[in-house]
N, C-alpha and C positions, 0 to 999 in steps of 0.2 A: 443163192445164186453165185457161180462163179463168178470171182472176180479178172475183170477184162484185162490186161497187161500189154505192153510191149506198142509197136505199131500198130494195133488193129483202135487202140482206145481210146477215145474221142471226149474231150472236155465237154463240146457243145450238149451230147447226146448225156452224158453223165449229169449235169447239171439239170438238164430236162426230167430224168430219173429223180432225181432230188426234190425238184418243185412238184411233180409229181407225188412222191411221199409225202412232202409236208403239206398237200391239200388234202389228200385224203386224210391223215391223220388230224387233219384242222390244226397243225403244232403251234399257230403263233396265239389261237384263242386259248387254248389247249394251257399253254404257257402262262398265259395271263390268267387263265381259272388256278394253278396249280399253285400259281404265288400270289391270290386273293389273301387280303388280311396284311399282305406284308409291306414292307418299310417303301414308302411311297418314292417314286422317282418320276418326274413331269415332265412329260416331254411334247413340244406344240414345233412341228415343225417349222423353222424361216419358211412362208409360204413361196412357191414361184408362179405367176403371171400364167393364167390356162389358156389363154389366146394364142401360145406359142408351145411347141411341141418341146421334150425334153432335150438336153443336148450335154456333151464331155463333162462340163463343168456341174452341171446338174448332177451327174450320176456318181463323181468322183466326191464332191461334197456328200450327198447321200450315203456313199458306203462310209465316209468317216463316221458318221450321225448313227451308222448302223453298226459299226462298232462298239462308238460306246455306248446304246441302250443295251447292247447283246452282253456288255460286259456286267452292266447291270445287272439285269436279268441274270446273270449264272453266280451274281451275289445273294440272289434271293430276294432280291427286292419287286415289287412289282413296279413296271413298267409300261405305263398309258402311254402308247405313240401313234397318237395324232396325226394326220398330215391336214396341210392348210392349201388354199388356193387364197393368193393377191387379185382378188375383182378391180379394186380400182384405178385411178389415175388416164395419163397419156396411154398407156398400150392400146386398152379398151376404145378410149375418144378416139385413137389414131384410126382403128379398123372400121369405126364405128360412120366416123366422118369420110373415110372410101367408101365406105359403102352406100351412104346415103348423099353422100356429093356435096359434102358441105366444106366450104371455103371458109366460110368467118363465122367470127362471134354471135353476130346478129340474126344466119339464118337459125343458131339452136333455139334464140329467144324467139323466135316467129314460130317456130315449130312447135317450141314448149319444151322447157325443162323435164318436166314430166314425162312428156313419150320420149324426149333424148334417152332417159335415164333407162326409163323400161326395156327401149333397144339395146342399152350397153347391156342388160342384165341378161339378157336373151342370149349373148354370146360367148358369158365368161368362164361358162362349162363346158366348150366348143372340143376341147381335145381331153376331156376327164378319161373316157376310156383307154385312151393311148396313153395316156400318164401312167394309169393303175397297170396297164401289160407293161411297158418299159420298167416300172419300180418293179415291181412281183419277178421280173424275169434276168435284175440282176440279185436276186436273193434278197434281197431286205424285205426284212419285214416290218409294216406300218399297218395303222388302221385307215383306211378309207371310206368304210358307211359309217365311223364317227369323225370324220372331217368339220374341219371348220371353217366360213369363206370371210374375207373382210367386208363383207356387204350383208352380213346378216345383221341384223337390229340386235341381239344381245352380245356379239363384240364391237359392235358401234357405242354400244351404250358405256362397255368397258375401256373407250377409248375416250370416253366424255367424263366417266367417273375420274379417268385420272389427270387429265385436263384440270377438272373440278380440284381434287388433291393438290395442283399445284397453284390455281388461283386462290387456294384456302391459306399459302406458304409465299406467299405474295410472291412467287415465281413465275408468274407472266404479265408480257407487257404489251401492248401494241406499238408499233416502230414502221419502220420500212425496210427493204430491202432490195438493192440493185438488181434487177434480172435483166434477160436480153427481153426487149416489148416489140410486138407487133402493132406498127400504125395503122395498119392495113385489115387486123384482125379487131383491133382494139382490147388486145389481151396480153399478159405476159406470157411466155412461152418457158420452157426444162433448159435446162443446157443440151439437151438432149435432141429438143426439136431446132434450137441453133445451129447445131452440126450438123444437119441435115442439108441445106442447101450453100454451099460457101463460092461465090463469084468474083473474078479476078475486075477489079473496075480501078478506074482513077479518082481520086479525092482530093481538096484543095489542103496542102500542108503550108502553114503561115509560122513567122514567129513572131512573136507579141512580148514589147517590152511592159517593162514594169516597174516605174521609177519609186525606186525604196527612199524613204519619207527621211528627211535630215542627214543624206549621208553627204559626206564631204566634199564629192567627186562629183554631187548629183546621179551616182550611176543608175542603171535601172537593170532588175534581172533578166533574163530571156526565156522565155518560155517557147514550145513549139510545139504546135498539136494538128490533125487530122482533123479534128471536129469542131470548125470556126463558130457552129451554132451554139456549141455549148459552152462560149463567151463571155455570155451576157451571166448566163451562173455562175462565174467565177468568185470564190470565196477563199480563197488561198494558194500560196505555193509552195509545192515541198520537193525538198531538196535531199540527198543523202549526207548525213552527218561525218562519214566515213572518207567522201570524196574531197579533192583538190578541186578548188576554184576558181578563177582567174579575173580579175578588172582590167578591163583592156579600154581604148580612146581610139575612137575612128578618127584616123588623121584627116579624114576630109571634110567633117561638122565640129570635132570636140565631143560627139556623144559618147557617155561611155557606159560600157554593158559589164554582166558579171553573168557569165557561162562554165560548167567544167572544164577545166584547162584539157581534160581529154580531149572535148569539143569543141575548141576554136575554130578547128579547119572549117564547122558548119554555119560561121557568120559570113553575111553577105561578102565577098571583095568587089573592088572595081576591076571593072573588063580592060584590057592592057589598051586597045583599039578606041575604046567609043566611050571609054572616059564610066560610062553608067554602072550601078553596082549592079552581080549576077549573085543567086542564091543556087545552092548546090540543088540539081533539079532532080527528081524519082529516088529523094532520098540517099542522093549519093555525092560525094563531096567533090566539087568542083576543080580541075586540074592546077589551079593556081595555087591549093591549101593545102595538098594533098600529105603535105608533111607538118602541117597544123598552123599554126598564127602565120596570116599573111602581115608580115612586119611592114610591106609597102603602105598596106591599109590600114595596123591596127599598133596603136603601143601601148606594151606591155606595162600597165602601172602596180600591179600586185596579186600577191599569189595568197588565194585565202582557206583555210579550215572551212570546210562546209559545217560542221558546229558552228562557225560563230556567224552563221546566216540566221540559225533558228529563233525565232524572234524578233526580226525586224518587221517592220510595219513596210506597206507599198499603197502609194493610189489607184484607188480601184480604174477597173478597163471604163465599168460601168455605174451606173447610178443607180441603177433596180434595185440595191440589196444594202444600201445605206445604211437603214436600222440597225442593220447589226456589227456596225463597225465598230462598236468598240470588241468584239470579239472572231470577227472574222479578217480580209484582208490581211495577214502576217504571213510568216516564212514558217515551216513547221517542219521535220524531219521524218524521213523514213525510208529502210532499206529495200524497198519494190521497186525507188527510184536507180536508174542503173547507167552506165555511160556508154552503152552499146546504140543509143540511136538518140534522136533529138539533143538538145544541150544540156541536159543532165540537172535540169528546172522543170517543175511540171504541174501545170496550171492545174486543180483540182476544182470541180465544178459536182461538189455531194451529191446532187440528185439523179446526174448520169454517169456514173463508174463506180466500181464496187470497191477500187482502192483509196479512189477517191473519198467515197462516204466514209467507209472505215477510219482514214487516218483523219481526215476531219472530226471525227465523232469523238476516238481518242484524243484528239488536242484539242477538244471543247470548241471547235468552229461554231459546231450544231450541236441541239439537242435530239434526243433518239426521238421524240412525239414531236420538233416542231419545224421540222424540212421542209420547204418551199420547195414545191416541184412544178418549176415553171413551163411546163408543155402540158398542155392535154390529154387524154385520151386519144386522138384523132394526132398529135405530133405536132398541134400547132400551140404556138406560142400565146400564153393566156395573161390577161388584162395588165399583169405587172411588169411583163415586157412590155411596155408602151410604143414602144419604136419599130417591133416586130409583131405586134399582136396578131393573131390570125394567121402568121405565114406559117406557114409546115416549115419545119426545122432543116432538112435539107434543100428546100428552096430559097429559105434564106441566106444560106452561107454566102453567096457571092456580097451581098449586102451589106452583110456582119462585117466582112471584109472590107468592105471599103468604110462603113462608118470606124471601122477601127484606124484607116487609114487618114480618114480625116481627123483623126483626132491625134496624131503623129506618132501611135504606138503599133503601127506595121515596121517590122525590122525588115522581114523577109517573105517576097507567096512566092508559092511554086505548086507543084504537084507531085503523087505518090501515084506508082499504080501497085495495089495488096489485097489480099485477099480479102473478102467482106462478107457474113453472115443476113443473109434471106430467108425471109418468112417462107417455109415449105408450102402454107392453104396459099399467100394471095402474091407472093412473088416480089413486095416490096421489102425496099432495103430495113434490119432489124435496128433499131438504137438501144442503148442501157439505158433504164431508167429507173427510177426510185419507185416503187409500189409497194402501200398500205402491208403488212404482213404483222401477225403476231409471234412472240418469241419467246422461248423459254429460257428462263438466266442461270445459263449455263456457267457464266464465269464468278455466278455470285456461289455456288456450290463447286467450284471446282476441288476446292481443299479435299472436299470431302469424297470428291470421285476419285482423288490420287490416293487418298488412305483406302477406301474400298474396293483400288485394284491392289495395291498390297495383300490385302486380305485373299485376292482370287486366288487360287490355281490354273495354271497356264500350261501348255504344252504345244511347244517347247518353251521354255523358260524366259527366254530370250524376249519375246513378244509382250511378255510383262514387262520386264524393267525397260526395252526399248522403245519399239514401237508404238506398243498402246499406251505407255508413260506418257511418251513425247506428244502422243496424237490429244491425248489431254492435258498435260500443261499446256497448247496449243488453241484448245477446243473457247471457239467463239458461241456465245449466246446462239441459239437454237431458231432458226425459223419454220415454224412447222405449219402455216396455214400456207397454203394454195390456190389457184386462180382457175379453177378445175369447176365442171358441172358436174361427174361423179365420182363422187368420191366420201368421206364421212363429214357430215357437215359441221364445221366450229359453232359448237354449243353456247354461243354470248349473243342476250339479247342487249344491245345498246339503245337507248333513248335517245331523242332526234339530237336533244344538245349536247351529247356524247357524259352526260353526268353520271347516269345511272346506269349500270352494268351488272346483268344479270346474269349467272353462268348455270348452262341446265347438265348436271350432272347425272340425270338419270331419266328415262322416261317417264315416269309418275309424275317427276315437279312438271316439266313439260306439259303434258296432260295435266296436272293441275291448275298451270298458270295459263295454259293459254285456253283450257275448257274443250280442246281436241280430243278425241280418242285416237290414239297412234295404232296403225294396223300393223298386225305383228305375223 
């Protein structure tokens, strides 16, 4: 056949020509028969989500992937390429719950887990044909009738064997982990379903002393926070070690506070008129500060290293969490704390914020298994708030607020209006909270991830010694279990008094121990 040239010849229609040949000649099986016997090279595609049709980034990853097994392949090696489909998780429950009109947690459990699960399964091949034209028709070549899905029971089981592998390496633990929670659904929710709904509202912003135990001035830190309910948790405060900090005396009590010297301007002053103190209101500093220390109201008695904060001892807001004061209640450091808003103090309450828990956990406030999470399921406050039992957590703030007031540690109320994350099913406002999760100890192997990217080959090079260096000297302990109805189930059977722990690493013990036959 003439070869086409010049203006008349068309990429689209040449390419067509091309797929065209390589069907008929069958070339990709063709290929894999002709390098049978030879030096093996694995290839399982990253699967992508089949509830959603292919799209840029899909197809531009693909032709990299199709690169290099082609490069393979013309080395003689034989080359198995697999493509996958991701069945489970949120995508699936997302479509799954429009479609069948479910709003919360409770209507899956009325329905039954069982037919929930058989509907996701009904769906998760919804666009398989459009995947196979789209891949096929930008030239790559994959296998698709040896595909693999993440819901078939013999990669379930291979997700259980290594599971199994690491509780045999005494690398998993049961812990917690802060996520955003629906009170409303009574579930934790992705970051993913957090950003779905985010509403501009007003919140009560207070600041709450904190008089540090023996110090010579009596002063007391300032802390300012958005979320008055989560108070009654307070178990520390951390400060940046990096920042200037200031002790100041309210000339009109003798109280004296210790805030970032950046954030003086944000302690209360007296109004010039009516004598009463005003707090800078929506967050923004009040015109009388607006160049920092009101010297009318405040004098200056010293200027201190945020270092030589970490460590002091303070009395608690509250009473609830007593027991543990010989290791909680203190000052502790760290650089997430910033001088861009509040007084550069910052109340940490473990069980609802993620920075919270962390730098708690590293200064030994808490233990990873022994976290008091004092809210419910439901958001309301449980038996060991005594004071607020029973109240839903944003119902209380007004409350919290004044029992804080009566007990003389309100510096400052006012209000913020900011942006705030909403449950997408039931419309109620989201909280962070501490939820049950299991984790792989990722920091107790890390030595051995940074010698074994050594060992990788990277392209471009760069991506090794930077990126993916950094992203593991960096890499925290693993949370890999989920608050998901389908998805691959955590393989641990636990006994009611949490003593004995069973891990089923394969379908057989399974069936052996529990006398089931699993349908396969």
């Amino acid at each position: 056949e003439d070869v086409c040239e010049g203006k008349d010849f068309s990429f689209p229609l040449e390419e067509q020509r091309v797929l065209e040949l390589w069907s008929k000649l069958d070339a990709f099986h063709e290929q894999l028969r002709r390098t049978e016997g030879g030096e093996e090279f694995i290839f399982y595609d990253g699967p992508p989500f089949a509830t959603g049709l292919p799209h840029y980034g899909h197809i531009l990853a693909g032709t990299i992937k199709d690169v290099v097994t082609r490069h393979q392949s013309m080395r003689g090696r034989h080359v198995m390429r697999r493509f996958g489909w991701d069945c489970h998780g949120l995508p699936v429950e997302f479509e799954i719950d429009k479609l069948l009109g479910i709003t919360n947690r409770q209507q899956v459990l009325d329905l039954g887990i069982g037919k929930y699960n058989e509907t996701c399964r009904g769906i998760v091949t919804k666009y398989v044909a459009e995947w196979e034209a789209v891949v096929t028709r930008t030239g790559r070549w994959i296998d698709f009738k040896a595909d693999y899905k993440t819901m078939d029971i013999n990669f379930m089981e291979s997700v259980w064997w290594v599971f199994g592998q690491l509780w045999d390496k005494d690398l998993v633990y049961k812990g917690f982990k802060v996520m955003p929670y629906s009170t409303g659904c009574k579930t934790a929710l992705s970051n993913f379903e957090a950003g779905l709904d985010y509403r501009t509202v007003p919140d009560p912003a207070v600041m709450v002393s904190f008089p540090v135990i023996g110090d010579a001035d009596n002063a007391a830190l300032v802390a300012w926070t958005t979320t008055p309910w989560t108070l009654p948790s307070n178990l520390a405060l951390c400060v940046n070690a990096n920042l200037v900090y200031a002790k100041v005396k309210d000339r009109s009590n003798g109280t004296v506070y210790i805030v970032a010297e950046s954030r003086l301007g944000q302690l209360p002053v007296k109004a010039k008129a009516s004598g009463k103190k005003q707090a800078p209101s929506k967050g923004s500093n009040a015109e009388a500060v607006q160049g920092g220390l009101d010297t009318e109201s405040y004098e200056l008695l010293a200027k201190i290293p945020g270092s030589s904060l970490v460590g002091l001892k303070y009395t608690p807001l509250f009473d609830f969490f007593l027991e543990l004061q010989d290791t909680a209640f203190r000052v502790i450091a760290d650089n997430y704390v910033t001088d861009d808003s509040g007084t550069g103090v910052v109340h940490c309450a473990p069980a609802f914020g993620e920075d919270d828990h962390r730098v708690c956990l590293s200064a030994g406030i808490i233990e990873a298994s022994g976290l008091v999470v004092a809210v419910d399921d439901d958001g309301h406050f449980i038996e060991k708030i005594s004071q607020f039992k029973g109240r839903h957590v944003k119902e209380a703030d007004k409350d919290i607020i004044n029992a804080v007031k009566d007990k003389g540690r309100l510096v400052s109320k006012g209000s913020i209006e900011h942006s705030y994350p909403y449950c997408w099913r039931s419309g109620t406002p989201l909280i962070y909270r501490a939820v049950p999760s299991w984790f792989i100890k990722v920091e107790k192997i890390r030595d051995q991830l940074l010698e074994c990217n050594k060992e990788t080959y990277w392209v471009p090079d760069y991506v090794k010694e930077k990126r993916f260096h950094n992203w593991l000297e960096g890499a925290r302990d693993w949370a890999v279990s989920r608050s998901r109805f389908w998805g691959t189930p955590l393989p641990v059977w636990i006994s009611q008094d949490g003593e004995e722990i069973v891990v089923m690493d394969s379908i057989e013990k399974l069936e052996r121990l529990s006398g089931v036959k699993v349908n396969i």
